[in-house]
PyMOL Python script that loads the backbone (N, CA, C, O; Angstrom):
from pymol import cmd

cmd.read_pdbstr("""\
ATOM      1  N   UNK A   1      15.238  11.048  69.178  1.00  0.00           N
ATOM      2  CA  UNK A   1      16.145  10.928  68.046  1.00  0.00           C
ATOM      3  C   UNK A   1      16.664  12.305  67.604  1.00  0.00           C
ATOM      4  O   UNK A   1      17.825  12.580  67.297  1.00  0.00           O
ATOM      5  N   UNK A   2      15.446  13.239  67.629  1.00  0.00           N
ATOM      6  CA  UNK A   2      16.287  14.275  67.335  1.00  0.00           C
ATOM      7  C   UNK A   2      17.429  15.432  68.238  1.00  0.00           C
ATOM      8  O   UNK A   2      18.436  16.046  67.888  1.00  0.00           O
ATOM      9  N   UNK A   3      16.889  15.360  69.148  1.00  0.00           N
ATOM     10  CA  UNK A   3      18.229  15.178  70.619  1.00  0.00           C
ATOM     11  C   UNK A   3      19.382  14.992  70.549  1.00  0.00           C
ATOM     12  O   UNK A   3      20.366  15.580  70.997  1.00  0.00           O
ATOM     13  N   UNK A   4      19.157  13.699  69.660  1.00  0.00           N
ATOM     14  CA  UNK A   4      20.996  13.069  69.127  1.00  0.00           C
ATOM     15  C   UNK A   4      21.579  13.792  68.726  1.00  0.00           C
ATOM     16  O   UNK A   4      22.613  14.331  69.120  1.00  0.00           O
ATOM     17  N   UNK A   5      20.314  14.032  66.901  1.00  0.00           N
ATOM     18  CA  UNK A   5      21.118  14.695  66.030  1.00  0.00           C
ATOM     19  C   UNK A   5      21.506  16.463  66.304  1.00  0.00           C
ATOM     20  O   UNK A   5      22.315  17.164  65.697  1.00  0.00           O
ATOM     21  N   UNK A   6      20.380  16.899  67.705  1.00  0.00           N
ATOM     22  CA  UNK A   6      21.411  18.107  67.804  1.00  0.00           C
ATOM     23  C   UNK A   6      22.582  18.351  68.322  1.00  0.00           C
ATOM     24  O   UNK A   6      23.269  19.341  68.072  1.00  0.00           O
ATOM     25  N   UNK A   7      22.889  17.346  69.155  1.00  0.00           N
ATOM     26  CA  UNK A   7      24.280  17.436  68.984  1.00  0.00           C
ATOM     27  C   UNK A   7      25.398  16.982  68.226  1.00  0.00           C
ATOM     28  O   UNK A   7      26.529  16.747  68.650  1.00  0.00           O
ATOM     29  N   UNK A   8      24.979  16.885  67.092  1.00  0.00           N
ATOM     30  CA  UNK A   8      26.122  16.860  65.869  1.00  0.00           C
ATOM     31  C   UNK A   8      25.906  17.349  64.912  1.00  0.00           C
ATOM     32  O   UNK A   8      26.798  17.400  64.065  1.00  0.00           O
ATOM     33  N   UNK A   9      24.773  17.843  64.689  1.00  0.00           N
ATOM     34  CA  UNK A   9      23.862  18.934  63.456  1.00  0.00           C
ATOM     35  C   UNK A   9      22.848  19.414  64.145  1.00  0.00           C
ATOM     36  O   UNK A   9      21.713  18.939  64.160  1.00  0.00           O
ATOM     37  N   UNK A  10      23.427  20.854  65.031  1.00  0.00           N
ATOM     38  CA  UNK A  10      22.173  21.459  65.067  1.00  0.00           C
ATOM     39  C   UNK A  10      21.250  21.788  64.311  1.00  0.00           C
ATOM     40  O   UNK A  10      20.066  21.528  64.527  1.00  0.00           O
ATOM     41  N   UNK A  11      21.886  22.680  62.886  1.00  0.00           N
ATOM     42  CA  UNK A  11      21.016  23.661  62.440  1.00  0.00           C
ATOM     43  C   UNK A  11      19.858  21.890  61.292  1.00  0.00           C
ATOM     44  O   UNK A  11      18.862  22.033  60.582  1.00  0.00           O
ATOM     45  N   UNK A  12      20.345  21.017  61.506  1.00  0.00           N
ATOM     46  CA  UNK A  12      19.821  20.122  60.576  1.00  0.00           C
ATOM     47  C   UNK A  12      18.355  19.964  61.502  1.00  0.00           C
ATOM     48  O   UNK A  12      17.206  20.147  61.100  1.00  0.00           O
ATOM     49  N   UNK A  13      18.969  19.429  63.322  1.00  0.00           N
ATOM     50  CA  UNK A  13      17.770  19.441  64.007  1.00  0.00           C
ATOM     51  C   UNK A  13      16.737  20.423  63.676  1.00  0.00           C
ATOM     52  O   UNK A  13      15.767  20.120  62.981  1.00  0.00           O
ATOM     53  N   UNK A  14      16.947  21.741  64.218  1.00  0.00           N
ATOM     54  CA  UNK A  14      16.194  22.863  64.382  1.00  0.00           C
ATOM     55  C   UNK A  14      15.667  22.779  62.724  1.00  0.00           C
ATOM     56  O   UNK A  14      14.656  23.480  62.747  1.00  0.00           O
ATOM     57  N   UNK A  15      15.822  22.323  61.427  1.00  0.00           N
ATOM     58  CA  UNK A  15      14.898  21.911  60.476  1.00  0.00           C
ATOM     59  C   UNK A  15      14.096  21.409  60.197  1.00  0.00           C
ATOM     60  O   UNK A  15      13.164  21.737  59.463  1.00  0.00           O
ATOM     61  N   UNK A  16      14.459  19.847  61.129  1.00  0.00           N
ATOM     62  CA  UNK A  16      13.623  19.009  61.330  1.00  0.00           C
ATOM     63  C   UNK A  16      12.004  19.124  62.068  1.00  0.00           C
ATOM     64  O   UNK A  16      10.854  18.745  61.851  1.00  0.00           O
ATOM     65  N   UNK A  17      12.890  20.016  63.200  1.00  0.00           N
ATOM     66  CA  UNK A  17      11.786  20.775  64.226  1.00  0.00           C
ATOM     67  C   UNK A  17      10.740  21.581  63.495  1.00  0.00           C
ATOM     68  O   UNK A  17       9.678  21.892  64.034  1.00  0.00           O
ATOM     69  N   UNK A  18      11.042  21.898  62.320  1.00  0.00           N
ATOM     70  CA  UNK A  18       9.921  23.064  61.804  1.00  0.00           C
ATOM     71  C   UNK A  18      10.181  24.297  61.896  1.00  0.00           C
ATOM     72  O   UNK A  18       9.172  25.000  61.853  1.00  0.00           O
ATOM     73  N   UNK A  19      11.128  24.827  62.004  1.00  0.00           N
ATOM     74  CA  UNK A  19      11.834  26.252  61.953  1.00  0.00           C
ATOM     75  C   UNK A  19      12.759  25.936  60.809  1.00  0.00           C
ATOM     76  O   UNK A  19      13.756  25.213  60.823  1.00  0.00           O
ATOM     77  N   UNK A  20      12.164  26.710  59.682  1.00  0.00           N
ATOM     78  CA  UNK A  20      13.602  26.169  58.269  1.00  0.00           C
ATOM     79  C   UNK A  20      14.138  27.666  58.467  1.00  0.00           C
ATOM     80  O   UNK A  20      15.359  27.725  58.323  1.00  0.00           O
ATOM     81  N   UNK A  21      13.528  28.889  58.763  1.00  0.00           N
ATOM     82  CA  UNK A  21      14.413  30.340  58.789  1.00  0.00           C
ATOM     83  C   UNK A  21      15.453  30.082  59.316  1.00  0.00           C
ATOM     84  O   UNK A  21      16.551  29.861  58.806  1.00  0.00           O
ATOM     85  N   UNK A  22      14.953  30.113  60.990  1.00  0.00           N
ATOM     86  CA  UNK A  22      15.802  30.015  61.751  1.00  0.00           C
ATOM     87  C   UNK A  22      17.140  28.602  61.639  1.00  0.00           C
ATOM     88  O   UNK A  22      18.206  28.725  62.242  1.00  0.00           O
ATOM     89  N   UNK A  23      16.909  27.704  61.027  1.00  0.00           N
ATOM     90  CA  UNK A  23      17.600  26.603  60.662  1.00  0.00           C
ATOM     91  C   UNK A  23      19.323  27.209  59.927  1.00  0.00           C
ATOM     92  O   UNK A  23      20.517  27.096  60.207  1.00  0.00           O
ATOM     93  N   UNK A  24      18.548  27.801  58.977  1.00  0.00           N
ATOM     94  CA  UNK A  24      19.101  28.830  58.033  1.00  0.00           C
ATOM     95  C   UNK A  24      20.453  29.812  58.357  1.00  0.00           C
ATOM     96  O   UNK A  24      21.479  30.006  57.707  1.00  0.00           O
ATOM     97  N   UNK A  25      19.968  30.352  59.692  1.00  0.00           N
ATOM     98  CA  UNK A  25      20.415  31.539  60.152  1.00  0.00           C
ATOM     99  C   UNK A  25      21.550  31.227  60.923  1.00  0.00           C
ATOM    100  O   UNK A  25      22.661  31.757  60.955  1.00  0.00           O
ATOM    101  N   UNK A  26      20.817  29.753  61.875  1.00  0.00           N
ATOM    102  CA  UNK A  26      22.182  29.153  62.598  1.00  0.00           C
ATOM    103  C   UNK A  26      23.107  28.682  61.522  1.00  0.00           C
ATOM    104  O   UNK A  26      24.292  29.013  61.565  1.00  0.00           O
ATOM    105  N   UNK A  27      22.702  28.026  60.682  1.00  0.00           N
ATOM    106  CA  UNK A  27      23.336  27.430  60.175  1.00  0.00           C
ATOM    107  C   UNK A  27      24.749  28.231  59.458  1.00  0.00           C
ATOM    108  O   UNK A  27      25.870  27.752  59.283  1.00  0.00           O
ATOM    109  N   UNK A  28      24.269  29.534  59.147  1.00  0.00           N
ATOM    110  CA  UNK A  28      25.062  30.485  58.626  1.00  0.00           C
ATOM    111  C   UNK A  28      25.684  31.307  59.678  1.00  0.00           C
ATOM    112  O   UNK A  28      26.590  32.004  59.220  1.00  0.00           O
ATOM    113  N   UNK A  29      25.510  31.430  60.799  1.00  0.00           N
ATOM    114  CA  UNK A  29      26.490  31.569  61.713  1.00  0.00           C
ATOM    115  C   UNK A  29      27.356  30.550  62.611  1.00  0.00           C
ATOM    116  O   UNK A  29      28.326  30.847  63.308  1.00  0.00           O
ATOM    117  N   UNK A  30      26.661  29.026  62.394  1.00  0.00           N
ATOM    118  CA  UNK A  30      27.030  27.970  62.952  1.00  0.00           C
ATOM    119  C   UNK A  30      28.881  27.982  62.496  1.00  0.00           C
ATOM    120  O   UNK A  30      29.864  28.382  63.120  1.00  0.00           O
ATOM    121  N   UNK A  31      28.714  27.317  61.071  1.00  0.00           N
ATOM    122  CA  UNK A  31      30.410  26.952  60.480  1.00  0.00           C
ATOM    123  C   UNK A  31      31.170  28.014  60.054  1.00  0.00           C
ATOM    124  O   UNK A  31      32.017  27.709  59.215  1.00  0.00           O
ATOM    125  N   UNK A  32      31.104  29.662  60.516  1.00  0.00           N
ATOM    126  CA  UNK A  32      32.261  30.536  60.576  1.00  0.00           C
ATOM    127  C   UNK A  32      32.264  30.121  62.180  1.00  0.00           C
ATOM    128  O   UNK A  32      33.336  29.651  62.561  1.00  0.00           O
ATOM    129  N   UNK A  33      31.420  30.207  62.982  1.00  0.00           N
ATOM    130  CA  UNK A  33      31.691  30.179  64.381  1.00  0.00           C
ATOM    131  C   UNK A  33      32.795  28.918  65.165  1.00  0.00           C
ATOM    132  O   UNK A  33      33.695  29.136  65.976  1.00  0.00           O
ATOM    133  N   UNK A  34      32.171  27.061  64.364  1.00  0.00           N
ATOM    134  CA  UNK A  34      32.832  26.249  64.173  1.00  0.00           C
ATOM    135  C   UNK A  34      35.172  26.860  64.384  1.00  0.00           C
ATOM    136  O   UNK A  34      36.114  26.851  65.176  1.00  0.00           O
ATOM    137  N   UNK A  35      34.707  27.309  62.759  1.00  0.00           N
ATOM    138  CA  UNK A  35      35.877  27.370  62.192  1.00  0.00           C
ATOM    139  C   UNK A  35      37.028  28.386  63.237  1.00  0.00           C
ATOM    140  O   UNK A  35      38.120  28.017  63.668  1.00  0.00           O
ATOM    141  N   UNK A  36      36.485  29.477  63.405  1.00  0.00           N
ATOM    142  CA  UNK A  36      37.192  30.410  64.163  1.00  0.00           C
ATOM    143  C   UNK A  36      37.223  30.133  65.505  1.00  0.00           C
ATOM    144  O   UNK A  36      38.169  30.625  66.120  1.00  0.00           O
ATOM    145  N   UNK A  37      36.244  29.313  66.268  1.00  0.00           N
ATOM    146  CA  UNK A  37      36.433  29.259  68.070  1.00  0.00           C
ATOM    147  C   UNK A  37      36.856  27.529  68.314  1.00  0.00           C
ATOM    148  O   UNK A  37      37.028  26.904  69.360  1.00  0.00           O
ATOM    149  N   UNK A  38      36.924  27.147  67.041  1.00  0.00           N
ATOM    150  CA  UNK A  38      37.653  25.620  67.035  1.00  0.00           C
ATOM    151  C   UNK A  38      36.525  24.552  67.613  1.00  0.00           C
ATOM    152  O   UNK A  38      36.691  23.356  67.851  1.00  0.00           O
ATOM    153  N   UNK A  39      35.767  25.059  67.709  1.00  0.00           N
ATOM    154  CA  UNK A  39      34.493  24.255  68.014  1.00  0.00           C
ATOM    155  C   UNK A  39      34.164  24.841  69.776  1.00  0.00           C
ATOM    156  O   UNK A  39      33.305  24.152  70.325  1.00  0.00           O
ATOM    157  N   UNK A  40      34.563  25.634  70.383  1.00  0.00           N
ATOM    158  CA  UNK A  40      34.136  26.228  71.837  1.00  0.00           C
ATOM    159  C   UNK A  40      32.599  26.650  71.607  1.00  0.00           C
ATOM    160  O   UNK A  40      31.633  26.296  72.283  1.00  0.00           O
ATOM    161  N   UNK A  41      32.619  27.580  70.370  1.00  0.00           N
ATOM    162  CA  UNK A  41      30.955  27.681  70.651  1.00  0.00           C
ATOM    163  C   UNK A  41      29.528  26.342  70.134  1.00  0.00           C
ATOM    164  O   UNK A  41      28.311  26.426  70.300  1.00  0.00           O
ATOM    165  N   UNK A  42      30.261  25.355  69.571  1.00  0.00           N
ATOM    166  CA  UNK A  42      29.441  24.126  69.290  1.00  0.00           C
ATOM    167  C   UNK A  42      28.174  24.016  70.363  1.00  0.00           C
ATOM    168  O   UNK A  42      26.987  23.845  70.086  1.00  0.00           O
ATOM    169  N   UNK A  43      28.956  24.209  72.038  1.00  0.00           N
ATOM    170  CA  UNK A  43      27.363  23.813  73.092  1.00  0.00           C
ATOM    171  C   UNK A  43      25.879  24.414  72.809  1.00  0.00           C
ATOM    172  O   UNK A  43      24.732  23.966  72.783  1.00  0.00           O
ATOM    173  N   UNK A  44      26.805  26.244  72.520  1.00  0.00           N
ATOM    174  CA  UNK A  44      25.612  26.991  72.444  1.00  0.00           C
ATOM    175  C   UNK A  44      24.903  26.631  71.585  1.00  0.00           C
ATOM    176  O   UNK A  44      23.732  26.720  71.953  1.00  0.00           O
ATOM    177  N   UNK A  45      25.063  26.040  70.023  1.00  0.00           N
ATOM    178  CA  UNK A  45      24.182  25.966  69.345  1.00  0.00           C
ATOM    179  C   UNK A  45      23.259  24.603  69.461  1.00  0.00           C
ATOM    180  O   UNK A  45      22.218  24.414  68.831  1.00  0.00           O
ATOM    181  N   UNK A  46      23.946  23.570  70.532  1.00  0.00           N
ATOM    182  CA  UNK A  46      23.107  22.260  70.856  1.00  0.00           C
ATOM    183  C   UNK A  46      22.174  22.898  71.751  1.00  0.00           C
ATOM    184  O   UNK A  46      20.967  22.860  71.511  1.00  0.00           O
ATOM    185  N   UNK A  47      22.716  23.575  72.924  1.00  0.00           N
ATOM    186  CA  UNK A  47      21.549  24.033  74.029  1.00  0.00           C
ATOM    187  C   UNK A  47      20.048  24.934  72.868  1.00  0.00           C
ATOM    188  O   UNK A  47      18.864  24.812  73.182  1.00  0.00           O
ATOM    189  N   UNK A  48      20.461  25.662  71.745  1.00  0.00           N
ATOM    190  CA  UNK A  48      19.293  26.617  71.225  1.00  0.00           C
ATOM    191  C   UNK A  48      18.693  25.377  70.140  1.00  0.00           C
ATOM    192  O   UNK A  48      17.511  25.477  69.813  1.00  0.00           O
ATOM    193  N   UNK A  49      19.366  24.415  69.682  1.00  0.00           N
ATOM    194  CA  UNK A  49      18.630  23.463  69.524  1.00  0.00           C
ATOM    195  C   UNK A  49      17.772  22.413  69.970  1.00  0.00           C
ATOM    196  O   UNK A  49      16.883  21.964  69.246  1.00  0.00           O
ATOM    197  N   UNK A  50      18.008  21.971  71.204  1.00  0.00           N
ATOM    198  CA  UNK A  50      17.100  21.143  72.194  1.00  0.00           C
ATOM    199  C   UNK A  50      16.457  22.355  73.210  1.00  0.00           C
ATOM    200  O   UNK A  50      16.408  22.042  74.400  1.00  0.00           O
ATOM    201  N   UNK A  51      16.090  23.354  72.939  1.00  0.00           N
ATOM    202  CA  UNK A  51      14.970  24.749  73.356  1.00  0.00           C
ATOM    203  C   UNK A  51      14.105  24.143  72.228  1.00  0.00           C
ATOM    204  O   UNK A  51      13.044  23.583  72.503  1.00  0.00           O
ATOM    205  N   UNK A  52      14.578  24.259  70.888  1.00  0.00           N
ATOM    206  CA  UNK A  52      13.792  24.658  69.968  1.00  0.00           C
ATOM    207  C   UNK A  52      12.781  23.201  69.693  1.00  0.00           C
ATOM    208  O   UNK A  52      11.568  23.164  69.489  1.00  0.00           O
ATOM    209  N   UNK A  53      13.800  22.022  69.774  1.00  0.00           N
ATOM    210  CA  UNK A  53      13.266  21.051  69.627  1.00  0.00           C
ATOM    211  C   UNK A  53      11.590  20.791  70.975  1.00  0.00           C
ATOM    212  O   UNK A  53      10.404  20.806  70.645  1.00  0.00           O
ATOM    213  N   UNK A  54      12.001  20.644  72.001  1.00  0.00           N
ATOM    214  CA  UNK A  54      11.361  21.138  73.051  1.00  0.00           C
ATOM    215  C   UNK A  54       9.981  22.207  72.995  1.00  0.00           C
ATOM    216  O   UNK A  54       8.975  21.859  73.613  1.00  0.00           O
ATOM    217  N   UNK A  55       9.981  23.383  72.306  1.00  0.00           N
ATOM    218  CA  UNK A  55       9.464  24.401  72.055  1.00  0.00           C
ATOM    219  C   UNK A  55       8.464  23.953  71.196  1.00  0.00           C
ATOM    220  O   UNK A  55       7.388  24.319  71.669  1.00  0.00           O
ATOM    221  N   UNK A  56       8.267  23.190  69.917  1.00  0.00           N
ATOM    222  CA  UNK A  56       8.077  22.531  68.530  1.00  0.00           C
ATOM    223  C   UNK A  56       7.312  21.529  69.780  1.00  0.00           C
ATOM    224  O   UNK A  56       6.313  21.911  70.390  1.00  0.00           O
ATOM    225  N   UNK A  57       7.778  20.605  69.946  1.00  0.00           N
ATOM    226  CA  UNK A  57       6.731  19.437  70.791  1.00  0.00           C
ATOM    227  C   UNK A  57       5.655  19.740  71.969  1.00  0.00           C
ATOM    228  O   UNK A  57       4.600  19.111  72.056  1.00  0.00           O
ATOM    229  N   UNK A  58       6.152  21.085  73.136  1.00  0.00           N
ATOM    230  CA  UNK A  58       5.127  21.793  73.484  1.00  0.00           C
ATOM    231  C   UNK A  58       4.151  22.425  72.767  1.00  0.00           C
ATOM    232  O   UNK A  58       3.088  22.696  73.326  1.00  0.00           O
ATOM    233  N   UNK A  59       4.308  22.662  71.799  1.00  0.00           N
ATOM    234  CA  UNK A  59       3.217  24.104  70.852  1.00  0.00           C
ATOM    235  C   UNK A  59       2.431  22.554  70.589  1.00  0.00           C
ATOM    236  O   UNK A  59       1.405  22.286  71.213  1.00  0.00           O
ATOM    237  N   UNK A  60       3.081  21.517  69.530  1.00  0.00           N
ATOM    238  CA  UNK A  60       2.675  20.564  69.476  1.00  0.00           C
ATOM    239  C   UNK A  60       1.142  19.734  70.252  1.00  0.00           C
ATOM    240  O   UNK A  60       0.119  19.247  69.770  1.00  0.00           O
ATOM    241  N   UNK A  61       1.728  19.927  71.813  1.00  0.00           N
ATOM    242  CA  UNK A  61       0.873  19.368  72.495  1.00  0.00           C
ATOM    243  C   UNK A  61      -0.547  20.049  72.949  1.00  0.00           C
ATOM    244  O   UNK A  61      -1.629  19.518  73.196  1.00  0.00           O
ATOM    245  N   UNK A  62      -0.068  21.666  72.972  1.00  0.00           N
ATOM    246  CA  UNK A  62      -0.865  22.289  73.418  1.00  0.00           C
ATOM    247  C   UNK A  62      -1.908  22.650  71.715  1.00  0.00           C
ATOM    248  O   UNK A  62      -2.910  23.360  71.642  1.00  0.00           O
ATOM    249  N   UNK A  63      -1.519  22.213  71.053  1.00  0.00           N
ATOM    250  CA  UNK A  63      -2.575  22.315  69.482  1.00  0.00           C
ATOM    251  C   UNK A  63      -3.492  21.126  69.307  1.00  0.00           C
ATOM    252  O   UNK A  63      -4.532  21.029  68.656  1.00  0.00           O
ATOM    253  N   UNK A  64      -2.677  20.015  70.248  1.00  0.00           N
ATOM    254  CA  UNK A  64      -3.557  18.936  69.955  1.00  0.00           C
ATOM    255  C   UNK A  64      -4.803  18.884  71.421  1.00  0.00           C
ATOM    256  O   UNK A  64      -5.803  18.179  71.285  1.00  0.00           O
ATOM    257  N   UNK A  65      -4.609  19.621  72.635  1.00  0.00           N
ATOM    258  CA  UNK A  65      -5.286  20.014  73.434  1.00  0.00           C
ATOM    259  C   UNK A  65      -5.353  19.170  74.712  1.00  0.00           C
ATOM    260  O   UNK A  65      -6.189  18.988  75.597  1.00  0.00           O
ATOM    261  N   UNK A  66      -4.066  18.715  74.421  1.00  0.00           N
ATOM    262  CA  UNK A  66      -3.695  17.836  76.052  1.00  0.00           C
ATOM    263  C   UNK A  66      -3.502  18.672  77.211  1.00  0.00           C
ATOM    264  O   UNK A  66      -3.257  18.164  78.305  1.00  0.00           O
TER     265      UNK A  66
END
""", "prot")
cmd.dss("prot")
cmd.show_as("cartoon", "prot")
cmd.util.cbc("prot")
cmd.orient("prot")
């Protein structure tokens, strides 16, 4: 589910994920970036969101000791 939502709200995913800084940071470079490249740089911020999402469920697994 959250997969989906990074590609239409990253910086909302990468919140969800448990990174609120970094959530933050995209988020504040996300919609000048939006606005000025007309949406061209939109991928990059889905690809650093499904890392992060990804990243969050590994640490995840390896805390619970699978």
């Amino acid at each position: 589910m959250n997969y989906i939502l990074a590609i239409l709200l990253p910086p909302l995913s990468i919140l969800i994920a448990g990174r609120p800084f970094v959530a933050i940071v995209t988020f504040l470079i996300w919609i000048p970036a939006l606005i000025f490249s007309g949406g061209l740089t939109h991928p990059m911020f889905i690809i650093l969101a499904w890392f992060l999402i990804h990243q969050s469920g590994t640490a995840k697994i390896m805390r619970e000791g699978r």
